[in-house]
VEXDREN-2710 file (C-alpha; in Angstrom, 1 decimal):
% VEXDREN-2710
k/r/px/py/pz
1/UNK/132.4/186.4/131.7
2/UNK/134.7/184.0/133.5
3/UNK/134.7/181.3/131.1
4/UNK/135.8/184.5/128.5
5/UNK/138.9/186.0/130.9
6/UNK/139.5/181.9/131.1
7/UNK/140.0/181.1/128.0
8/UNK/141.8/184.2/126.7
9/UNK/144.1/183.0/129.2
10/UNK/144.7/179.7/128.0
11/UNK/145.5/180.9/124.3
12/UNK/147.5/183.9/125.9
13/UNK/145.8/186.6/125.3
14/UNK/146.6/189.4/127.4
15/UNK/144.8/192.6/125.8
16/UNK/141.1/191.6/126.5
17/UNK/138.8/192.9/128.4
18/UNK/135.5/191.8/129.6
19/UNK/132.3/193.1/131.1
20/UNK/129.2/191.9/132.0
21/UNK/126.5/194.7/132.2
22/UNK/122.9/194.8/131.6
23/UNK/122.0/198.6/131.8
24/UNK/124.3/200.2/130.0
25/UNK/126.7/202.6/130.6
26/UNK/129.9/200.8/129.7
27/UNK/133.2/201.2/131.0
28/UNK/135.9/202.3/128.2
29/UNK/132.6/203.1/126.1
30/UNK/133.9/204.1/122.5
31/UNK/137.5/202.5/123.3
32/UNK/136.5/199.0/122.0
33/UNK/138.7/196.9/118.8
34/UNK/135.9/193.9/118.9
35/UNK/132.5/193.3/120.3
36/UNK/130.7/189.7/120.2
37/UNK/127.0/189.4/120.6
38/UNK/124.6/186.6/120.7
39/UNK/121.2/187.3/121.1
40/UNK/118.2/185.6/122.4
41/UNK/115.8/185.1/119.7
42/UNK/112.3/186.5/121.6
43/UNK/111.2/189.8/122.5
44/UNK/111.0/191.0/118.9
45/UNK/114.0/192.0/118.1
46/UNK/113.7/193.9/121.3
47/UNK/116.9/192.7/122.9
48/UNK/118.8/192.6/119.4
49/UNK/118.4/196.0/119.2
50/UNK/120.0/196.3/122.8
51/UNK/122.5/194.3/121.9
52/UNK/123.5/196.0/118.6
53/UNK/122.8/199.4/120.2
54/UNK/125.6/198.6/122.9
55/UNK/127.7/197.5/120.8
56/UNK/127.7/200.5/118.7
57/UNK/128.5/202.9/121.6
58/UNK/131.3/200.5/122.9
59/UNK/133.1/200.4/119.7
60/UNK/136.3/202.7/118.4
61/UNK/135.5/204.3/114.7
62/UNK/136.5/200.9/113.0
63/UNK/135.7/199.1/115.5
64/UNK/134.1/195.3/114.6
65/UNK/130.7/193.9/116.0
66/UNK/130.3/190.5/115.4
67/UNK/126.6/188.9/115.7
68/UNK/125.2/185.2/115.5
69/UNK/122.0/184.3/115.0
70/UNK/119.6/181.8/113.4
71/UNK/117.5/184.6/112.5
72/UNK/118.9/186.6/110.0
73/UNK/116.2/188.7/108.0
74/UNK/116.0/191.6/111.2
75/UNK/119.9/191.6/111.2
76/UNK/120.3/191.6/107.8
77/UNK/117.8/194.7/106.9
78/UNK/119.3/196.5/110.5
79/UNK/122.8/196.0/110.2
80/UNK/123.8/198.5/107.3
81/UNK/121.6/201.5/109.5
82/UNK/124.2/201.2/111.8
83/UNK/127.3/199.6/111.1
84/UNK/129.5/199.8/108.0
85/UNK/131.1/197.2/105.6
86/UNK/128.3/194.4/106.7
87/UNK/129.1/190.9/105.6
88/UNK/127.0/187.7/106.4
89/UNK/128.3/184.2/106.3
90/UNK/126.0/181.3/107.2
91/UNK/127.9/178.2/109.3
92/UNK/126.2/175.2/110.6
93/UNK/122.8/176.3/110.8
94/UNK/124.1/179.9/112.0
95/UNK/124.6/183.1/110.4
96/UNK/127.1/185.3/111.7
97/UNK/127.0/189.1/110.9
98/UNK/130.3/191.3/111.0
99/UNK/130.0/195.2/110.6
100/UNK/132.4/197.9/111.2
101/UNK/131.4/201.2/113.5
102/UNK/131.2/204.3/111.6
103/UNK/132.5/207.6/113.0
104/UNK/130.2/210.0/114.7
105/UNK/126.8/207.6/114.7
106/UNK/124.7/207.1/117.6
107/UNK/121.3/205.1/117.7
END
């Protein structure tokens, strides 16, 4: 989380926030613009679907989730359950997901 609030600093960014939280329960939950997720790749998609389900409830109606992975078939069929506008774009051995939060879901 430091190396986030760091660098948003250094490219003068002043409207970010970041938190570091494992259990849920966000601060500011339904308030975010942007969320960025990376994944591990075990437990089954277990943790994925943490991931993506924290995101969701952190996000604004219109909000963006942004996911990378080098496993895209779970993301790919997932995705469009929850999120909106899903676009997938491979990079360097990567593909990274972007969806937009609809109004009025929860997972």
């Amino acid at each position: 989380m430091e190396c986030t609030l760091r660098g948003a600093e250094l490219n003068g960014l002043t409207n970010l926030t970041a938190e570091l939280n494992a259990r849920g329960g966000y601060a500011g939950a339904g308030e975010y613009d942007l969320v960025l997720a990376n994944p591990p790749y075990y437990s089954g998609f277990r943790i994925a679907r943490h991931f993506l389900t924290a995101g969701r409830e952190s996000l604004r109606a219109g909000g963006r989730i942004i996911v990378v992975t080098k496993h895209p078939a779970w993301y790919e069929e997932n995705m469009p359950t929850w999120f909106e506008n899903v676009t997938m774009a491979e990079r360097k051995g990567y593909v990274v997901f972007e969806g937009s939060a609809r109004a009025g879901l929860t997972m």
